[in-house]
C-alpha positions in Angstrom: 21.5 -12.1 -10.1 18.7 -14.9 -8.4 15.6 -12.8 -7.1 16.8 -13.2 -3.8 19.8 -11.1 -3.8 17.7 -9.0 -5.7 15.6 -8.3 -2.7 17.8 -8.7 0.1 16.1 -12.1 1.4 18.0 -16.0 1.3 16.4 -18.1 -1.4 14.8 -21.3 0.0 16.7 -24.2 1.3 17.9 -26.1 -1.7 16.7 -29.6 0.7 16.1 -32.8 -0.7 12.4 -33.5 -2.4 11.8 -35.3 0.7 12.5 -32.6 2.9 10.4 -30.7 1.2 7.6 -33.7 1.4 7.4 -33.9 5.0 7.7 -30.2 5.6 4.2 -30.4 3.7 2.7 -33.3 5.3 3.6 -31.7 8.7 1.9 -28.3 7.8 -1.3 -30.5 6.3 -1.0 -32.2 9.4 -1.0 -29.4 11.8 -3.3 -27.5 10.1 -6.8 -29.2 11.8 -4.9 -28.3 15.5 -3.7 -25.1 14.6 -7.5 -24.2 13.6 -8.9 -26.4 16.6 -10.0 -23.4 19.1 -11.0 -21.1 15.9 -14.5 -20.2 15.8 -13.8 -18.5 12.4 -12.2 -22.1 11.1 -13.3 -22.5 7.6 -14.4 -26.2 6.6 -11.1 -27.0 4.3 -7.8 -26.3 5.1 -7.0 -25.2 1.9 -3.6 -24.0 0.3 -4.5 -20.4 1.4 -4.5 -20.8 4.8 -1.1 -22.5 4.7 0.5 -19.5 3.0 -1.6 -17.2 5.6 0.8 -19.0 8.4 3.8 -19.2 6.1 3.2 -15.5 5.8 2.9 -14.7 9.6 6.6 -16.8 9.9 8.6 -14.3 7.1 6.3 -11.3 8.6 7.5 -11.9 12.4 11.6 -11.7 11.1 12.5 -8.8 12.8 14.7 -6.9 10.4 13.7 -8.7 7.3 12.2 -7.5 4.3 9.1 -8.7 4.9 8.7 -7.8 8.7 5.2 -6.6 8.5 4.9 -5.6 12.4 2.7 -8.8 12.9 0.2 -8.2 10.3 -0.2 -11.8 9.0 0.1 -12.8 12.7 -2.7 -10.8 14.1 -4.8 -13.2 11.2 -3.8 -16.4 12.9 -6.3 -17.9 15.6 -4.9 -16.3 19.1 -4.6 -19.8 20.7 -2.2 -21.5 18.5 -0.4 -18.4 16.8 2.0 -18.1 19.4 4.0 -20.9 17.1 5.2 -18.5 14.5 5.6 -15.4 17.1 8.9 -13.7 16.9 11.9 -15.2 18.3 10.3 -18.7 17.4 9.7 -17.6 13.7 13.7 -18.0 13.4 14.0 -21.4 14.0 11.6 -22.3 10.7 14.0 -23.5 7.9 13.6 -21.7 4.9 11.3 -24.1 2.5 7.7 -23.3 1.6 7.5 -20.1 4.0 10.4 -18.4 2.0 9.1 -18.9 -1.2 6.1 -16.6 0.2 8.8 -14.2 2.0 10.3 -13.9 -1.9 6.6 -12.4 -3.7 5.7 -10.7 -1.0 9.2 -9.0 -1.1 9.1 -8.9 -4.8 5.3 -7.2 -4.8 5.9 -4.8 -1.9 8.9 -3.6 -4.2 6.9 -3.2 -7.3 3.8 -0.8 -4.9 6.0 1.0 -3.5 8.3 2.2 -7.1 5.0 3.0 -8.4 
């Protein structure tokens, strides 16, 4: 069985390469305005803030395995974060942010049998 299945989440879109290319170069993109009212911006926009906002998208699916009741959202700079909020979180398609939806499912399973 694919690790999906396994833990009850969709694997990520299976989109062309280029797809997947400009769903990165819009997140690098956005990144600077997401961050542009954030007095706690750091100085890069490094890969760890990306998956801190991919994170806040698979934590605001309601009824998902990886709801985290707005955890990863309440991290996000109050100004912008309304982009990911729950409904809107829905509409993301299932690249980059799933892939984070899939470890976070597969380590909350792994804590919690332990």
């Amino acid at each position: 069985a694919d690790v999906g299945t396994a833990l009850g989440l969709p694997g990520p879109w299976e989109a062309p390469k280029w797809v997947w290319k400009v769903a990165w170069v819009m997140q690098k993109r956005a990144m600077p305005l997401l961050h542009s009212f954030d007095e706690c911006a750091p100085a890069d926009t490094c890969l760890n803030l990306n998956v801190l906002w991919w994170k806040a998208i698979a934590g605001n699916r309601k009824g998902s395995p990886t709801y985290d009741g707005g955890l990863a959202y309440d991290l996000l700079p109050p100004v912008t974060r309304g982009v990911v909020q729950f409904p809107l979180c829905w509409a993301y398609p299932n690249l980059h942010h799933q892939n984070v939806a899939l470890r976070t499912a597969f380590i909350d399973r792994v804590v919690t049998e332990r």
